[in-house]
C-alpha positions as CSV (number, residue, x, y, z in Angstrom):
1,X,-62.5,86.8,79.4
2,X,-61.8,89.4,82.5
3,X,-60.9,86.9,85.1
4,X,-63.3,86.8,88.2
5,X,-61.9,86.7,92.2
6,X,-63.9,85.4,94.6
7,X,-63.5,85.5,98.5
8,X,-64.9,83.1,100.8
9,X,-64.3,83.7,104.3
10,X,-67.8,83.5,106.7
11,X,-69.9,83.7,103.6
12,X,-69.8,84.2,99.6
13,X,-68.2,87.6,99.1
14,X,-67.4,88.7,95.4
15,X,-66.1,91.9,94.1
16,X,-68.5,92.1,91.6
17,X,-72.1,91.8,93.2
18,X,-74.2,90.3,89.9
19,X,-71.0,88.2,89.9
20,X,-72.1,84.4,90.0
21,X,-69.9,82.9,93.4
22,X,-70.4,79.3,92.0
23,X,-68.9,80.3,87.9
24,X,-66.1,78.3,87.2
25,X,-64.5,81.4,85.7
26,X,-63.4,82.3,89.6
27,X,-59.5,82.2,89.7
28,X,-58.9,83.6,93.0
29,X,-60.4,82.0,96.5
30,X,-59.2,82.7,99.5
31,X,-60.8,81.2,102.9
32,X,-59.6,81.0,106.5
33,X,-60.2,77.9,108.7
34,X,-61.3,75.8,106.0
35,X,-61.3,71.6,106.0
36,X,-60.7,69.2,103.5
37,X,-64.6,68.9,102.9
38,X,-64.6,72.8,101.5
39,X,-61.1,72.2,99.8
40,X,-63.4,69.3,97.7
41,X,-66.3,71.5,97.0
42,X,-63.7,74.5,95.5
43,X,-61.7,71.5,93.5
44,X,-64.8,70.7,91.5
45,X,-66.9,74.1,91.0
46,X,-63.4,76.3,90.6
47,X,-61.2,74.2,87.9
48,X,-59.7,77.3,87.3
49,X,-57.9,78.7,90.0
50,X,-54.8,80.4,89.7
51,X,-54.4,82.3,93.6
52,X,-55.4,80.1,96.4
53,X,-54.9,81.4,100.4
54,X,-56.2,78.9,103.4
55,X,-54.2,80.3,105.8
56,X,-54.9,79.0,109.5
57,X,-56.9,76.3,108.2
58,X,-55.4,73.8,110.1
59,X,-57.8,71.2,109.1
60,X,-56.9,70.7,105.9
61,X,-54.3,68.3,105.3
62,X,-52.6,66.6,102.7
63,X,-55.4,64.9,101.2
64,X,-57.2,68.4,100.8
65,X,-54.1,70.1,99.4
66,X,-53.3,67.3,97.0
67,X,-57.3,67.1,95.8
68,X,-57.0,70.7,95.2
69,X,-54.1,70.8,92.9
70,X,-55.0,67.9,90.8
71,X,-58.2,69.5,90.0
72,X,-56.6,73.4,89.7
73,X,-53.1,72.5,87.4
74,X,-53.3,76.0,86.8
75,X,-52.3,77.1,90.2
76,X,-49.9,80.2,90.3
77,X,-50.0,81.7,93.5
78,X,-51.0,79.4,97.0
79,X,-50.6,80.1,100.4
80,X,-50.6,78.4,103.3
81,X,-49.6,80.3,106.4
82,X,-50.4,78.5,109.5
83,X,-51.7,75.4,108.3
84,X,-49.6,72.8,110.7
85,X,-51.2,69.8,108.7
86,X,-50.3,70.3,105.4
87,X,-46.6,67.9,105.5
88,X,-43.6,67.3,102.8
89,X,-46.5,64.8,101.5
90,X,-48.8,67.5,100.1
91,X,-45.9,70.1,98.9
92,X,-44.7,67.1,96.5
93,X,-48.7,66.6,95.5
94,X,-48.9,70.1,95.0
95,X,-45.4,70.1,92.9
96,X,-46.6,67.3,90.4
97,X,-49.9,68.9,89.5
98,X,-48.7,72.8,89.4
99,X,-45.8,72.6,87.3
100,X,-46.8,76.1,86.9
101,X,-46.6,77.6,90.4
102,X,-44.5,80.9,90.7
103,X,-45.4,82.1,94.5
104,X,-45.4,79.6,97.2
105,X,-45.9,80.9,101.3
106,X,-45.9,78.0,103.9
107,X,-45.0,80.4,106.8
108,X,-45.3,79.1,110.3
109,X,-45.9,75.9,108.6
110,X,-44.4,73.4,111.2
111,X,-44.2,69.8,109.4
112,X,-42.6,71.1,106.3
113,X,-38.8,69.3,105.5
114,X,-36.6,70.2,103.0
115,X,-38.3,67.2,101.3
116,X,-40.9,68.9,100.3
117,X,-38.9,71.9,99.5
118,X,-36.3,69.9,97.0
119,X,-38.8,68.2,95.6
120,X,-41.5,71.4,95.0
121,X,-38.2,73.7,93.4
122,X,-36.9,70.6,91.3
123,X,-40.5,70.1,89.7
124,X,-41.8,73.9,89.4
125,X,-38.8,75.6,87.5
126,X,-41.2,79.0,87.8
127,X,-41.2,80.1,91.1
128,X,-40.1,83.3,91.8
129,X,-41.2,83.9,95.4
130,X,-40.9,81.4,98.7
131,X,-41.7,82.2,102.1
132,X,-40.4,80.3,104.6
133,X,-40.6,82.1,107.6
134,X,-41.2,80.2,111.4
135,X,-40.5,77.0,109.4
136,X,-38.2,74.5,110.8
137,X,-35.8,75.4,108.1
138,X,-32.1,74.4,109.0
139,X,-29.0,74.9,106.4
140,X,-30.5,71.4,105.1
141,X,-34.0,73.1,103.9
142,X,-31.9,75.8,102.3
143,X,-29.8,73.5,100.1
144,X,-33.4,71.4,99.1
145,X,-34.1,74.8,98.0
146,X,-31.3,76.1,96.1
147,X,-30.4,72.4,94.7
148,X,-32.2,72.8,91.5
149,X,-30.3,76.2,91.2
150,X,-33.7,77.9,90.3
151,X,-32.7,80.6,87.9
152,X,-36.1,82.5,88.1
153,X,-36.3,82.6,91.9
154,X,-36.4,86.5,93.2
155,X,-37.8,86.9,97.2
156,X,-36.6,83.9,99.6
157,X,-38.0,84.4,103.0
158,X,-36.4,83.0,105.8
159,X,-36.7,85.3,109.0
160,X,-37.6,83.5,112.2
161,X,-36.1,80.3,110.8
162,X,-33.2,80.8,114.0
163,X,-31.0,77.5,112.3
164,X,-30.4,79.0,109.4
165,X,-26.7,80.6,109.1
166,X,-23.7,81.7,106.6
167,X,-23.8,78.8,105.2
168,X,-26.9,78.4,104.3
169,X,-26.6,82.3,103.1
170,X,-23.8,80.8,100.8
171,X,-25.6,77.9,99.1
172,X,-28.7,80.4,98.6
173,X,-26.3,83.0,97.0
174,X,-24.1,80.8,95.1
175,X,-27.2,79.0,93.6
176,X,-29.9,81.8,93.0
177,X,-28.2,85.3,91.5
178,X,-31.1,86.4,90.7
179,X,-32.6,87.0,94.1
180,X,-34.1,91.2,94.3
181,X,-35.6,90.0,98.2
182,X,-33.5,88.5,100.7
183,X,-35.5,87.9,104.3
184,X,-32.5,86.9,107.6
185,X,-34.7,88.3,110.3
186,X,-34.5,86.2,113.1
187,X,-31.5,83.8,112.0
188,X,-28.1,83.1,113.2
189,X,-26.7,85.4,109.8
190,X,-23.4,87.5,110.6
191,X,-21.2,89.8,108.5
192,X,-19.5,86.4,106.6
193,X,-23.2,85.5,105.7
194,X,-24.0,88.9,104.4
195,X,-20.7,89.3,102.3
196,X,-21.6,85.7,100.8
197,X,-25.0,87.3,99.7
198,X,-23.8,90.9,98.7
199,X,-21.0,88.7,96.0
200,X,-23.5,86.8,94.8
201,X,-26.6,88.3,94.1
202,X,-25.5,92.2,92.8
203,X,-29.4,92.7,92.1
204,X,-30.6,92.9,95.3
205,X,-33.1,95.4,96.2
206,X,-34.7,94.4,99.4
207,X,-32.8,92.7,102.3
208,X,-33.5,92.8,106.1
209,X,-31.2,90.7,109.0
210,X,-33.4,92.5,111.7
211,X,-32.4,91.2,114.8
212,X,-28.7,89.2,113.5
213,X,-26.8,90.8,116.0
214,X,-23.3,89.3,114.7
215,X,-24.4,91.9,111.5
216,X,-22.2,95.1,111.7
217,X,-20.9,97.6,109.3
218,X,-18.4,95.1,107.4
219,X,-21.2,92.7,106.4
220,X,-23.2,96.0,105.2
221,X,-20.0,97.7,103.3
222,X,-20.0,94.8,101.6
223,X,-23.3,94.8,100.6
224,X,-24.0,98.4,99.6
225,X,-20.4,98.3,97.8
226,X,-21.9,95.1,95.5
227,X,-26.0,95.6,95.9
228,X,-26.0,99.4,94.9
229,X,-29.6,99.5,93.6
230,X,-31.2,98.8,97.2
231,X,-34.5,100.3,97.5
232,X,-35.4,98.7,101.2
233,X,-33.0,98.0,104.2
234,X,-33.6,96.4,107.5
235,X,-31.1,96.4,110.1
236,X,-32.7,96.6,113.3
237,X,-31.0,95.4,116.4
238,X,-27.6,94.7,114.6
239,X,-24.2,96.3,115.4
240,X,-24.8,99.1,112.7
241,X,-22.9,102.4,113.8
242,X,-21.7,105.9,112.1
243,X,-19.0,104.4,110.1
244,X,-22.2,102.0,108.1
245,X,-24.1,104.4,107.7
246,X,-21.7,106.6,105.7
247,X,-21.2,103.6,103.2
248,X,-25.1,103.6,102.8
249,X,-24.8,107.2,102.2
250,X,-22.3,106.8,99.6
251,X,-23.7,104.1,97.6
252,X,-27.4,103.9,98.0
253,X,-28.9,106.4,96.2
254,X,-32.2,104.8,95.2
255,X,-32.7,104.1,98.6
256,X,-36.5,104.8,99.9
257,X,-36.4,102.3,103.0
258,X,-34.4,102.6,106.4
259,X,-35.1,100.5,109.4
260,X,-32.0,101.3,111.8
261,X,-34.5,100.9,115.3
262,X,-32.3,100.0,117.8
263,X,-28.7,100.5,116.0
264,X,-27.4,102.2,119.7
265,X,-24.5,103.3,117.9
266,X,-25.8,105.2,115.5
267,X,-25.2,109.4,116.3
268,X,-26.4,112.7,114.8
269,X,-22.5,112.2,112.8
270,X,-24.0,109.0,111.0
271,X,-27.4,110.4,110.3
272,X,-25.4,113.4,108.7
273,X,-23.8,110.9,106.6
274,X,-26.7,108.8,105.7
275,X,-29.2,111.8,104.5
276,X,-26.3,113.4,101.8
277,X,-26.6,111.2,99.8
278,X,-29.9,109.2,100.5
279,X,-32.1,112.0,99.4
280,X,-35.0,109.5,98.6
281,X,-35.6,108.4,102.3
282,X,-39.4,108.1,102.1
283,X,-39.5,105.8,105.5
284,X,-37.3,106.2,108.2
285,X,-37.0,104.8,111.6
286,X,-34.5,105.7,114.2
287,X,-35.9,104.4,117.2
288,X,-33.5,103.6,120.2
289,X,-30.7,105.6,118.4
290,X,-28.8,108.4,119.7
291,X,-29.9,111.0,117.3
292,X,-30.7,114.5,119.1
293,X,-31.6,117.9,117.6
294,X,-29.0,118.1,115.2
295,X,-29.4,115.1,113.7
296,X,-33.3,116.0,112.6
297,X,-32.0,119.2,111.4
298,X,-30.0,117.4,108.8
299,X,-33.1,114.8,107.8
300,X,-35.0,118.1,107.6
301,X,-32.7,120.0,105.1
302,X,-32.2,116.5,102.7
303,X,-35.3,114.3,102.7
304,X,-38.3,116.3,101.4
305,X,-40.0,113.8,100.4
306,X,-39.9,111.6,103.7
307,X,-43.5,110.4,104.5
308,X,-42.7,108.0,107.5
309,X,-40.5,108.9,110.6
310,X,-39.8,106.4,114.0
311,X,-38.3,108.7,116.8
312,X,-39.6,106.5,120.0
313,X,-36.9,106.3,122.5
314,X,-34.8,109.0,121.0
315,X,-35.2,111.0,124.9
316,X,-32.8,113.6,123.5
317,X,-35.4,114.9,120.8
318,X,-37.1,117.4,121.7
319,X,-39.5,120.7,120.2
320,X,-36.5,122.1,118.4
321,X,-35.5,118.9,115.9
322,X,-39.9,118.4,116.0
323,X,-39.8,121.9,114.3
324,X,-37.5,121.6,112.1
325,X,-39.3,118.5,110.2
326,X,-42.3,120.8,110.3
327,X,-40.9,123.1,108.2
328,X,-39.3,121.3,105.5
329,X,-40.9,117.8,105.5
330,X,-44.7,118.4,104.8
331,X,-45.2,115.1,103.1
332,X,-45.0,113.0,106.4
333,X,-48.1,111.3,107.4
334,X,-46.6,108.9,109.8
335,X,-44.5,110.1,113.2
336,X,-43.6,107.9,115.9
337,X,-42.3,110.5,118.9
338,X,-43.1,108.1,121.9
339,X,-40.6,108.4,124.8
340,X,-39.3,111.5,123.4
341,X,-39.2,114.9,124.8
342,X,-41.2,116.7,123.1
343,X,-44.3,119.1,124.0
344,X,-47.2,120.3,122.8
345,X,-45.3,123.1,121.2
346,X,-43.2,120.4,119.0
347,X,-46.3,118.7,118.4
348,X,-48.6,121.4,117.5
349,X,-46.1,122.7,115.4
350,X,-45.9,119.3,113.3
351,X,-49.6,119.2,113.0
352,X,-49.8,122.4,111.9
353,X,-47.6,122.2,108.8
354,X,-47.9,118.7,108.0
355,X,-51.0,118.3,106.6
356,X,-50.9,114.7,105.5
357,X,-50.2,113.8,108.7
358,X,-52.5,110.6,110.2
359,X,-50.7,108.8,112.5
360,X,-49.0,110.7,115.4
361,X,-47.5,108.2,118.3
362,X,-47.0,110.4,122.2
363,X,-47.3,107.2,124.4
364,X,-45.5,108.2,127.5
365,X,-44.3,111.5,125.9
366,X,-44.7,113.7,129.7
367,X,-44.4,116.6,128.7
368,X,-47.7,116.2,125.8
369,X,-50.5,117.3,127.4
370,X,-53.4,115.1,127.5
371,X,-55.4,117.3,125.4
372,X,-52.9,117.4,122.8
373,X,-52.6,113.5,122.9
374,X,-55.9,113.0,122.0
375,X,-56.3,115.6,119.1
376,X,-58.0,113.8,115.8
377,X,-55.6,114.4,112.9
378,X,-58.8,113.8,110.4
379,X,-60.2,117.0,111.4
380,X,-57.6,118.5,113.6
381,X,-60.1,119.0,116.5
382,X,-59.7,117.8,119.8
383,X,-61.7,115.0,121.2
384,X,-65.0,115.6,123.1
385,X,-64.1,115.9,126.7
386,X,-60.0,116.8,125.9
387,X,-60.8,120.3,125.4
């Protein structure tokens, strides 16, 4: 039988419309601000839930959480962002009925311990996905996690969680090699913390320590020279410059994701680099770099198939580099040019030859007329009263 989702928010919403919203056939529900008095009624009419989201429902508590799972063994998926009542308590009540559960996200979940985390990874050998993020999560939490030394686990989240360091980063990489999506944002990683992660977990495809500012180009040598089927990389805010680039350029040629905003040491030399031998860059932002001209100029002769672009704050961009994308990279639909240099030359020129182009960012971009500001990209007309 076709499984049935159902989505309850303000009202009975289905995705079928003859679909019956009280059939215990439903396996999805998902409902914001609920209580434990709603988490009963879906316990008894939905026995068969696999995906479950009640995030903000900061009513429920354990009691709700643990009434649900006993009557919904068949859990898979649950998630439980913002919900600062739900405690250790109902993570191990949710552990003993779901042996089953792959994809647990308790982010911004405040009263969480690494109780509840030992005890959910000990009991459900499937999970593949955590998210952690804004927890109170110290090094602690991280070794509850990894104790159990889940085999299957792939995407750990643990950006915003600012106690986390390199040794946490160790025990996660010693214990899970399987891990494809690694998640540092926000934590007290540095280069020690990333080589840890590069030597243990060569399948890595997605990894971001945004804003680890003790992150420079040894931690990322490390992990391009061990993690060389990356697809997505997130470095903003760290120490990146030139000479990390050039071993991303080198190794990553699967590549399709670059988020560099606000690596000030990055030049025109490092973009050079990057783009000879990333020539899958899809999305690309190099906000708050030092790229010019020149460095656009070599993005536009490498990355055709470039859809996504971040410029803001780059104030020595300017028509010239605009045009140059125009030309060559027709597949962007996405171009951030705020704080730039640019005019309406530059711009006009981009809308012109880039078609697929529907988002188009000129805040504080003085030399953009109003009137070009305010073009509609759906229909490439100005707006009433911009003419």
């Amino acid at each position: 039988m076709q499984a049935q989702h159902h989505v309850l928010k303000s009202g009975f919403v289905s995705k079928k419309k003859d679909m019956n919203p009280f059939s215990p056939n439903i396996t999805s529900w998902v409902v914001e601000y609920a209580d434990n008095t709603m988490m009963g009624i879906a316990s008894r009419r939905y026995p068969n839930l696999k995906f479950v989201d009640i995030s903000k429902s900061r009513k429920v508590n354990d009691k709700g959480l643990i009434m649900l799972a006993r009557a919904c063994k068949n859990l898979e998926k649950v998630v439980l962002n913002d919900c600062d009542n739900v405690t250790s308590a109902g993570i191990i009540g949710l552990a003993k009925s779901c042996r089953n559960l792959q994809v647990l996200s308790i982010v911004d979940c405040s009263s969480i311990s690494s109780l509840g985390i030992g005890s959910l990874m000990a009991k459900c050998v499937n999970v593949t996905s955590i998210r952690l993020s804004g927890v109170l999560v110290t090094n602690m939490e991280v070794a509850a996690l990894a104790s159990s030394r889940p085999r299957k686990l792939e995407v750990v989240d643990l950006s915003n969680c600012w106690q986390v360091d390199d040794d946490g980063a160790f025990t996660l990489a010693s214990a899970c090699p399987s891990l494809k999506h690694v998640d540092f944002r926000g934590t007290r990683l540095t280069d020690t913390g990333v080589v840890h992660i590069a030597s243990g977990c060569s399948d890595l495809r997605i990894f971001d320590a945004s804003r680890c500012n003790q992150v420079s180009d040894v931690g990322i040598k490390a992990l391009v020279h061990h993690c060389s089927n990356l697809t997505q990389l997130s470095l903003k805010h760290t120490n990146l410059s030139n000479e990390g680039l050039t071993h991303i350029g080198r190794k990553c040629a699967t590549l399709h994701t670059l988020i560099i905003e606000g690596c000030s040491l990055v030049t025109d030399a490092g973009i050079k680099a990057l783009v000879s031998g990333c020539l899958k860059l899809a999305t690309l932002d190099l906000s708050e770099t030092k790229v010019t001209n020149k460095g656009l100029e070599y993005i536009a002769r490498k990355c055709s198939e470039l859809t996504s672009l971040g410029l803001c704050k780059c104030s020595k961009v300017s028509d010239d580099g605009v045009k140059a994308l125009a030309l060559k990279c027709s597949k962007l639909h996405s171009v951030d040019l705020s704080s730039t240099s640019v005019t309406d030359f530059g711009v006009d020129a981009l809308i012109s030859k880039c078609v697929n182009l529907i988002s188009l960012k000129l805040d504080k971009c003085e030399n953009v007329s109003d009137k070009m500001k305010w073009i509609n990209l759906a229909t490439r007309k100005f707006r009433v009263g911009c003419a």
